[in-house]
N, C-alpha and C positions, 0 to 999 in steps of 0.2 A: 740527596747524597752529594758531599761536595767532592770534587777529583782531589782534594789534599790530604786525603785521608782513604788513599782510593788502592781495590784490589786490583793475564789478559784471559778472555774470554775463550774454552777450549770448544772449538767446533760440535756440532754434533755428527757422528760418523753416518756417512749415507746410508738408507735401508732401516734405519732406527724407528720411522715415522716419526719424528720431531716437526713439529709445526714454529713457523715463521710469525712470529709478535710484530710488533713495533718496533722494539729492541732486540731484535735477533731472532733465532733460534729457539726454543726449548723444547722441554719434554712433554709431551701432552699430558691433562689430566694431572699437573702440581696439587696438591692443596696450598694453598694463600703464603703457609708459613715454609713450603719446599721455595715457593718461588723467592720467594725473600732473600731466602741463603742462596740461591742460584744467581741471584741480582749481585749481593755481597761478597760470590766469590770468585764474579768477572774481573778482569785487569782494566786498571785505571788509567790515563797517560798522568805523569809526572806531576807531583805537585808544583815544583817551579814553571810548569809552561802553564798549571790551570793558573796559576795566582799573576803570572806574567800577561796573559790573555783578559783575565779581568780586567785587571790595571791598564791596560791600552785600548778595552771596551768601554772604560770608564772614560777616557782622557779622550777619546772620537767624539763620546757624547759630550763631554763639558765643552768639549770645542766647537761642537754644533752650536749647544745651548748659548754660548757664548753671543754668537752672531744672530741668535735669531731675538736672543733678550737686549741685543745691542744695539746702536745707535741705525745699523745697516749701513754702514758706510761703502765704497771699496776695498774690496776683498785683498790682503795682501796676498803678492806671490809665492812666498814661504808656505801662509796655509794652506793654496790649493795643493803644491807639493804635499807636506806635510798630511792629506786630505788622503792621498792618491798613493802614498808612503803606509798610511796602514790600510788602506784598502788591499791595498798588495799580502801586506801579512795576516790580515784576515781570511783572504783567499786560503792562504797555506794553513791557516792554522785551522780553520774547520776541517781539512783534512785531516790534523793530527786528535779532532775529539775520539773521545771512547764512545760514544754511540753511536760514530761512522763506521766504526771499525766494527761492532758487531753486529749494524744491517745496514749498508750504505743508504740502499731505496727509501725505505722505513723513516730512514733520518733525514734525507732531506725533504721527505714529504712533510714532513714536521717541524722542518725548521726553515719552513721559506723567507719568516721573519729577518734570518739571517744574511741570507742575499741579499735582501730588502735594507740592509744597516751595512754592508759592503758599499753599497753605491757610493762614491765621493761627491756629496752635499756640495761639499764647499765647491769643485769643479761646474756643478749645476748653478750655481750663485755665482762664480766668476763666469761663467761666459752664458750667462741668462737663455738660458735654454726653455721652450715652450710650457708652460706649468710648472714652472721650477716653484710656484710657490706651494703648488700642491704635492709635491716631491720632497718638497725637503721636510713638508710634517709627516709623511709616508715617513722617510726617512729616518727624522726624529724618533716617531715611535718603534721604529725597529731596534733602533739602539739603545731605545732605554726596554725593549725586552732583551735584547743581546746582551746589555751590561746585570739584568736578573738572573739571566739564565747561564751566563758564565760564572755566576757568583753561587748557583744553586749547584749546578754543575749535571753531569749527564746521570739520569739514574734517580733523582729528586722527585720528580712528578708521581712517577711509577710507584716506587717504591712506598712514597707515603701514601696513595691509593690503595695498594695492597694491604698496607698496616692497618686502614682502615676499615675495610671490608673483611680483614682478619679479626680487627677487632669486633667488629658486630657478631662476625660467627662463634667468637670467644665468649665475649659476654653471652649472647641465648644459650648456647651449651653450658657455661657457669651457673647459669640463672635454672634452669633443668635442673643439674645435677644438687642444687641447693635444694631446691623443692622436693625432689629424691628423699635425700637425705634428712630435710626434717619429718617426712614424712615415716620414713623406719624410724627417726629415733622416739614420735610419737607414740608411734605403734608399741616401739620398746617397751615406754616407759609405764603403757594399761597393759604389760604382760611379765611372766616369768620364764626371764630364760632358761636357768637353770630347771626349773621345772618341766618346761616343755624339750628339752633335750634330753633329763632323766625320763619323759613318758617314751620317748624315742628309743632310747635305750633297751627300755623294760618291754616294748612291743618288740622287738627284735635278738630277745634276752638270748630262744631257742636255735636261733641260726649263728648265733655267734660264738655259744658256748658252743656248736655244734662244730667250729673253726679249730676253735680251740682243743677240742678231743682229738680233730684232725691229726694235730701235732703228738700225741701219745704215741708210745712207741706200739705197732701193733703185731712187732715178728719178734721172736727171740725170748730167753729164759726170762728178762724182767716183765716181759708183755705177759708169759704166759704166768709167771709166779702171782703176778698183780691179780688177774682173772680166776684162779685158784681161789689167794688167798681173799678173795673181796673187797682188795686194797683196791682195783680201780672203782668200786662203786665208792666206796669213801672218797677218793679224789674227787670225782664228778661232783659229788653233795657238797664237798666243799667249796670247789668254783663255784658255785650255786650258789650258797651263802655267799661269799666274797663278790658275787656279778650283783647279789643285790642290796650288797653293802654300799659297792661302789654309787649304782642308782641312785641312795637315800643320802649317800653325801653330798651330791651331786644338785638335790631339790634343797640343801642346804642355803638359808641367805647368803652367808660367805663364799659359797661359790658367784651363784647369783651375782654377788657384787661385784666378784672379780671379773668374771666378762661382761659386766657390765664396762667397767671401768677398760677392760682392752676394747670393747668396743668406741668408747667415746673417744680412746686416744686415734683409734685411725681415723674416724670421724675427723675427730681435729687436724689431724695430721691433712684430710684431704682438705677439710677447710681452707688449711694456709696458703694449699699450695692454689686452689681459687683463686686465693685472693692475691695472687700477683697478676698483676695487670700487662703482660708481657710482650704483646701487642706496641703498648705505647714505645720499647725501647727501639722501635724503626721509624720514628715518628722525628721531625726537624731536620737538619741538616747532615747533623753527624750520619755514619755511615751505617746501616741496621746491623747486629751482630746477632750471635744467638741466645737464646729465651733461655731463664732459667728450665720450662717446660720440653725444653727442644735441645738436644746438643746439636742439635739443627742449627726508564730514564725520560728526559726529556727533549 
């Protein structure tokens, strides 16, 4: 995640149990894709200091590189200045990262590299100091991971670790629920639905019209005219007829078809949403946001 496109970080209130990362604080017990959006919606420092910081992480190294691919002459005055000029605002400026800010410990146990590319090289090479040759490739290589990691910015490493351990969990649980699902719609397609929901029907005929009687009125002059005149035996016979009319339309292929056809559409419908691969959009530099699936450092 690079800091130019970067979200600060709100504490966690004591008594929470929040456990201490790398990168801070969090919540215990995240799933993959909580942390993600907890990574995304820490505060950034400024884009002009991260792209300002690169650019002067970049120009320590070209100026190392300079003299060590160079003739090795003496060292002008200017550079050891010049040397010693951003060593100083390195100092400061590691203070101002966003991974210091949301675990100081954590972040410089991780970023000793960065002491290590703080040292003024060129000071070591103008007043030849005891293994200044083995110092200044120490050195070197600090700053050329100082000039990656200002470029990646705080929150990089992490983050696409997760997207990726997300993704694996992604994929086997797709790859499951694919298997699921072809497996009912096999099933589906050596049976009849329609049928087997009219035999469900028809074995349950007696308790349901016995619902529906429920509903008759059982006080009063119409209840008791009904029961005189044998109009509620006529009723009953006709729900009767009618519960097993419904039945026989029901074992109909036109019905049949049509839940068939509602079923393939959620089918499909769950297929699609499969098949977005949702994971990859926390993947590179850009910043992770949220998954179509989800309204959901270094």
């Amino acid at each position: 995640m690079t800091n130019n496109d970067v979200p600060v970080y709100n504490p966690v209130t004591p008594g929470t149990g929040a456990s201490t990362g790398g990168d801070g604080p969090r919540q215990p017990h995240l799933s993959y894709t909580e942390r993600l959006s907890e990574l995304a919606s820490r505060r950034y420092r400024n884009p002009a200091l991260h792209w300002t910081a690169f650019g002067l992480s970049l120009a320590s190294l070209v100026l190392l590189l300079v003299w060590v691919s160079g003739s090795r002459a003496t060292v002008p005055a200017l550079w050891v200045w010049l040397d010693v000029g951003m060593a100083i605002i390195f100092a400061l400026e590691f203070l101002t990262r966003s991974g210091f800010r949301w675990d100081p410990t954590g972040y410089v146990v991780t970023h000793i590299f960065d002491f290590i590319a703080i040292a003024p090289a060129i000071v070591i090479i103008y007043y030849q100091l005891p293994l200044s040759g083995f110092w200044i490739w120490l050195i070197l290589v600090g700053r050329i991971i100082r000039a990656i990691d200002r470029l990646l910015g705080d929150g990089f490493v992490r983050r696409n670790i997760l997207a990726i351990i997300e993704g694996f969990e992604e994929e086997i649980t797709d790859r499951v629920l694919l298997r699921i699902m072809a497996r009912i719609r096999a099933d589906i397609g050596r049976g009849s639905l329609s049928a087997g929901l009219a035999e469900v029907l028809a074995r349950n005929k007696e308790s349901v019209l016995q619902r529906v009687r429920a509903q008759h009125p059982q006080e009063g002059i119409i209840a008791s005219v009904a029961r005189v005149s044998g109009l509620d035996n006529v009723l009953e016979k006709a729900e009767e007829r009618t519960y097993d009319s419904v039945v026989e339309i029901i074992k109909s292929p036109e019905i049949d078809h049509t839940i068939r056809e509602a079923i393939d559409s959620a089918f499909s419908a769950i297929q699609s949403e499969l098949d977005v691969r949702s994971w990859r959009q926390n993947l590179g530099l850009g910043r992770g946001h949220k998954t179509n699936r989800e309204t959901g450092q270094s």
